[in-house]
N, C-alpha and C positions, 0 to 999 in steps of 0.2 A: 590461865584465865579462869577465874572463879564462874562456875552455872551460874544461871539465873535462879530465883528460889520462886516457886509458885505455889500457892495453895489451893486447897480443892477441898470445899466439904462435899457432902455427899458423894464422895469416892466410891463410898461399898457398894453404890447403887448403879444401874444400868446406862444413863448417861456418863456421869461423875467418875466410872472405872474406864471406861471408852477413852476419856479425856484424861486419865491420867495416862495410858497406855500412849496416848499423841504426845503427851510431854517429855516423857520419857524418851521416845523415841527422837524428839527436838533437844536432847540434850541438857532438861532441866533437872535441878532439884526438886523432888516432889514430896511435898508435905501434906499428909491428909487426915481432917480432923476428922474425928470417926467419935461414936458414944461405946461407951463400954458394952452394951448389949448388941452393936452391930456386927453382923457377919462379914470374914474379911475374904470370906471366899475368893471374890476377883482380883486380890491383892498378894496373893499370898505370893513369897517366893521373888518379888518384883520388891525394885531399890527404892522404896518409898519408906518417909517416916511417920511414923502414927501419933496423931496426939488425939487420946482417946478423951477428950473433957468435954465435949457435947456442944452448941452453940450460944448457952445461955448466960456461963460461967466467964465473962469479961478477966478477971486474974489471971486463968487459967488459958484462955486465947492468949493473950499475950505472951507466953513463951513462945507460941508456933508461930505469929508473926512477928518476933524479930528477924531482921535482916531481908525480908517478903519483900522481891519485886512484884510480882501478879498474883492477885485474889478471884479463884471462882469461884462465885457462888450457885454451886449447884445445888445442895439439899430444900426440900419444900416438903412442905404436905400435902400431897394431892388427895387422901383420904380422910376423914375425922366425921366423926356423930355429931360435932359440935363446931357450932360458930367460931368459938372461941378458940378451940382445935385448928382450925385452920388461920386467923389471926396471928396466934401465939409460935407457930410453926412458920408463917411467911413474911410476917411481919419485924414481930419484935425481933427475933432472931440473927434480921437481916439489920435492924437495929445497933443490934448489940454488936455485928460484924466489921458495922461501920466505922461505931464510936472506938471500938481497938485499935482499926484502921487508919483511924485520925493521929490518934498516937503513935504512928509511926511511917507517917506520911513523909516524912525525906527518901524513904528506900521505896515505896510504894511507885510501881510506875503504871498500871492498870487494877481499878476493882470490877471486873465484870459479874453483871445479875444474870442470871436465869430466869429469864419471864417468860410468858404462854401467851398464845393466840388469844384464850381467854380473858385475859384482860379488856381486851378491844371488846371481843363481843363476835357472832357471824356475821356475814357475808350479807348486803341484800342487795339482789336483782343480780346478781352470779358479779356482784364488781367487786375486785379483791380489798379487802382492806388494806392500808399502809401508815406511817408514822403519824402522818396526817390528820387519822382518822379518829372522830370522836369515839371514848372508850363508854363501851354500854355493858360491862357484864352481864351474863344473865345468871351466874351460880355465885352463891357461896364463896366458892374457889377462885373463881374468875374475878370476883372481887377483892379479895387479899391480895390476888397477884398486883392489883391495878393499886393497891394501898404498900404494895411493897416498895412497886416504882416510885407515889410519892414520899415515901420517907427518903427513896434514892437518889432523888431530885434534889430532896433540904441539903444533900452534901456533896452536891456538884461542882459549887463555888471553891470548896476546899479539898475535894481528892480527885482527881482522875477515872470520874465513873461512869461504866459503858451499860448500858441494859439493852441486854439479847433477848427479842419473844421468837419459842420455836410453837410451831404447830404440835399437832401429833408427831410423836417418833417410834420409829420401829428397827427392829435390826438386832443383832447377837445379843443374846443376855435377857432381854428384854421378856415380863412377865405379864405386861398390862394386856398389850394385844395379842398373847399368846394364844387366849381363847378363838378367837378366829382360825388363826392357822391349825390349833388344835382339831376343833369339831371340824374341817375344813378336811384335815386328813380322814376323819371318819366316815367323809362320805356325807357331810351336809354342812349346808351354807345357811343364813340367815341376812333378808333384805329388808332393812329396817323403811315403812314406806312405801308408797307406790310413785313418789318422783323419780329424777337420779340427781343424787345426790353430791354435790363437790367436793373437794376437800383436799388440802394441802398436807403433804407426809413429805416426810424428812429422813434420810438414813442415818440413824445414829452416827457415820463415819464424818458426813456430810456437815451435822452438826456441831462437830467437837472441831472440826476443823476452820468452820465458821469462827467459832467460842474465841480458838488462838487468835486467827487473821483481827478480830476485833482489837483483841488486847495485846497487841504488837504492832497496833495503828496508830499513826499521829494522829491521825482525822475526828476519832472515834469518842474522843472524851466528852463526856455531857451530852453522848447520843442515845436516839434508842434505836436498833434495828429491828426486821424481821429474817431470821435465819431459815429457810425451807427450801422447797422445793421450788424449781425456778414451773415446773406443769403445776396443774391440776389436774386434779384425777376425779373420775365417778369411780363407784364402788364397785360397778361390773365391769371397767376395766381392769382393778384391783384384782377382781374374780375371775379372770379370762386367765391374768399371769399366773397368779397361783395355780391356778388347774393345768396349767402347760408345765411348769416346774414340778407340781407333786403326781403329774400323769390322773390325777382324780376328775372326774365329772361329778360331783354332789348334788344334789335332791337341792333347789332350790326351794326356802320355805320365805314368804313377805308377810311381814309381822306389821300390819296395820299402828299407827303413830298408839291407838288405847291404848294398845295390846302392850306396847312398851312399858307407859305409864303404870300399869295394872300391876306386871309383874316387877317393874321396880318399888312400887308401894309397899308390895307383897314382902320385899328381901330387905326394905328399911325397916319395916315393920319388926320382922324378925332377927334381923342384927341389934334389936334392943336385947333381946337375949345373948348378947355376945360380947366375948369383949373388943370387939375389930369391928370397923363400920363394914357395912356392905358397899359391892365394889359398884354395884350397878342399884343405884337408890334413884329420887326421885329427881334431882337437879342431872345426874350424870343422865337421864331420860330426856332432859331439854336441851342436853349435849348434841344426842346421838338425835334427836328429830328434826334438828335445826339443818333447811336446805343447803347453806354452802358453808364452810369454814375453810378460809381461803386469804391468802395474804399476798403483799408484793414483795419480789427481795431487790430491788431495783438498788435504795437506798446501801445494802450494803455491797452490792457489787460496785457499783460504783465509789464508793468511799475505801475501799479494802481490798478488792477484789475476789469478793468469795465468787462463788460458782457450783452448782449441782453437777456435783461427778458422777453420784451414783444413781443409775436409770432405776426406773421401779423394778422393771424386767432381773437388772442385776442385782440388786437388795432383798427383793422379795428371794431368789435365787439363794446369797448368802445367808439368808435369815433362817429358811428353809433346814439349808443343808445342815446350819450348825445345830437346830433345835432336833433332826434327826441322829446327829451324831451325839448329842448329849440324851439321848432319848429321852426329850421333850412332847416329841409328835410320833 
């Protein structure tokens, strides 16, 4: 019996490697488009095939989805200097992933998106968001993603297309929120705020596993869910686990809402001198100030059956360990 063939762009990257490690392990063929400058570090040595042409190159797509039953689309920009940076990186791309996808729509039996809480927007009055819910971006980013899903909508009628928004994610590999756990082992904490603040996080295990259950659903076509955490969390219960897993009590320091603003102006300002945006500028400040960022996963548990396996207690735990053993922290 011939595998199933699935593809994964953004493989090299922290979710995108996760989920091919799940498919693999599910007994797929796995195909991962990768760009010539990408690092194959989490791939190496694993039965995957690379087609290094990037997402923009329509010809060249086209060898790596013939004979494609499932498309994920993981790669996005969550970083860029520029509007158009993120656009051209969330948008067009997912575009061009489509339109190849169309051309080979007899084999194609799931295209699943990668989308973000961002899209929607936060929380207000601590009530979670859900499918339902009118989309307000408030970043840059948060808006491309919400511009990704309607280009992903124009091609629902003719392929099989599922759009997954995860929250925050955390877990093995993972570089975004490493700073936390980093300064975190040092012996200080930072509390963005003097509310407590909510927020939905997801274990990278939790979420790849979501990613399949969608795109091996009858249900799921022409849907969008939210993939997370079935709790919410404040950030000083986040702070309680980690300091019971790393044995650390850290200096807590509460960085007034300005104070945020201030110093992300400061590091946009100066990533003009750079050629990498900076990771904490002035929109990822209306990120991190914002009371709840918070969603339901009602819709896909009941459609699929996902489920939160992994407790914060245990994530936080595995996240820990492997970042000490790669000495990370």
């Amino acid at each position: 019996m011939n595998k199933p063939i699935a593809i994964v762009t953004g493989a090299t990257g922290f979710v995108g490697s996760h989920l091919v490690d799940l498919l693999l392990s599910r007994n797929f063929e796995v195909r991962c488009i990768t760009r010539k400058s990408s690092s194959l570090k989490w791939l190496k040595e694993k039965n995957v095939r690379i087609y290094d042409c990037g997402l923009n190159d329509e010809s060249k797509l086209r060898k790596a989805f013939v004979g494609a039953n499932y498309i994920f689309h993981v790669a996005g920009v969550v970083k860029s200097k520029t509007t158009a940076g993120y656009f051209q990186g969330n948008v067009e791309t997912t575009k061009t992933l489509l339109e190849t996808a169309l051309k080979f729509k007899s084999t194609i039996k799931k295209f699943v998106i990668v989308s973000s809480l961002t899209a929607v927007g936060p929380s207000k009055n601590e009530k979670a968001v859900d499918e339902t819910s009118p989309c307000k971006p408030i970043t840059t980013y948060g808006r491309s993603k919400l511009a990704e899903e309607e280009v992903a909508k124009v091609f629902m009628d003719v392929l099989p297309v599922t759009i997954c928004r995860a929250p925050a994610v955390y877990g093995e590999r993972d570089t975004e929120i490493l700073i936390y756990f980093k300064t975190f082992s040092k012996g200080l904490t930072t509390i963005i705020g003097f509310d407590n603040k909510l927020v939905s996080l997801v274990h990278v295990s939790d979420l790849v596993e979501g990613l399949y259950l969608a795109a091996v659903s009858e249900k799921s076509s022409g849907e969008i869910y939210f993939i997370s955490s079935e709790k919410f969390y404040t950030w000083k219960e986040v702070g309680e686990v980690t300091s019971n897993i790393l044995a650390r009590k850290p200096i807590k320091i509460k960085v007034p809402h300005f104070i945020v603003f201030a110093i992300a102006a400061f590091a946009q300002f100066f990533s003009m001198f750079s050629s990498k945006p900076a990771t904490l500028n002035v929109e990822k400040a209306k990120d991190l100030t914002q009371h709840a960022w918070i969603c339901d996963t009602s819709k896909a548990m009941r459609d699929f059956g996902y489920r939160q396996n992994i407790s914060l207690e245990e994530g936080v735990k595995r996240t820990c360990k492997w970042y000490l053993q790669e000495d990370w922290i």
